[in-house]
N, C-alpha and C positions, 0 to 999 in steps of 0.2 A: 504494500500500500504506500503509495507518496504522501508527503507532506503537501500539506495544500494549503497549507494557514501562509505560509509566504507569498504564495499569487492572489492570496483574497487580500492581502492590506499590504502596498510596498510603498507607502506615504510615510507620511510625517506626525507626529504628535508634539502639540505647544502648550506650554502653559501660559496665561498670559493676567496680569492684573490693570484693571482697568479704574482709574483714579473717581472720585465722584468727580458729580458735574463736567465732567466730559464726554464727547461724543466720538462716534467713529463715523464719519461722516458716510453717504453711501457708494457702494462698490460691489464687486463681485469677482467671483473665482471661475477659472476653466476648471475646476475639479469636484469632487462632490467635495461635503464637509460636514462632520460630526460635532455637535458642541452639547458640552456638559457642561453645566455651572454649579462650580463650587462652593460659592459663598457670594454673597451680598445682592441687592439687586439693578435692573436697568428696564429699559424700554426698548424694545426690538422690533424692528419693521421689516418687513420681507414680503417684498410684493404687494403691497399697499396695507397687510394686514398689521395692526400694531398688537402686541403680545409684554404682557407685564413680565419678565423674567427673574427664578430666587431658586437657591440652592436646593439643588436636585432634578433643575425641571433639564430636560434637555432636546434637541430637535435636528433634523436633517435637513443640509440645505444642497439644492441641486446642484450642478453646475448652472454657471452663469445668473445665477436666483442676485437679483439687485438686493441689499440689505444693508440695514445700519441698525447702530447701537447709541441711546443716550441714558447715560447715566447718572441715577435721580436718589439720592439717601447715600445709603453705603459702598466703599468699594464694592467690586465684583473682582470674582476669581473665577476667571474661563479657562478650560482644556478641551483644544480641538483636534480631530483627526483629520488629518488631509489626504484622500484619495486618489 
């Protein structure tokens, strides 16, 4: 039997902390993209939907999905998978 778990994910994983009251203005990826939140919260927009975001919640973004992040109270702590 081969190993298979190296052709299902041969990206990248980030952690990233995200300061209050800032933003990540919008943009987007050629690749898919996993994000978990660690701690604190923000406001996410993807695709015109706006999404309150807090430790634990986590979501898939396609390739090319336009998104942004504004961050409102607490840091935030993101870790993403890049496919």
């Amino acid at each position: 039997m081969s190993n298979i778990y190296g052709k299902i994910f041969s990206g990248e994983i980030k952690l990233m902390k995200l300061e209050n009251e800032s933003w990540v203005f919008p943009h987007s990826h050629e690749y898919l993209e996993l994000v978990y939140i660690l701690g604190g919260t923000a406001q996410h927009n993807m695709g015109g939907i706006e999404t309150t975001l807090k430790k634990g919640d986590y979501f898939l973004m396609p390739e090319n999905a336009r998104n942004k992040f504004a961050i409102k109270g607490d840091n935030i702590r993101i870790t993403e998978c890049f496919a």
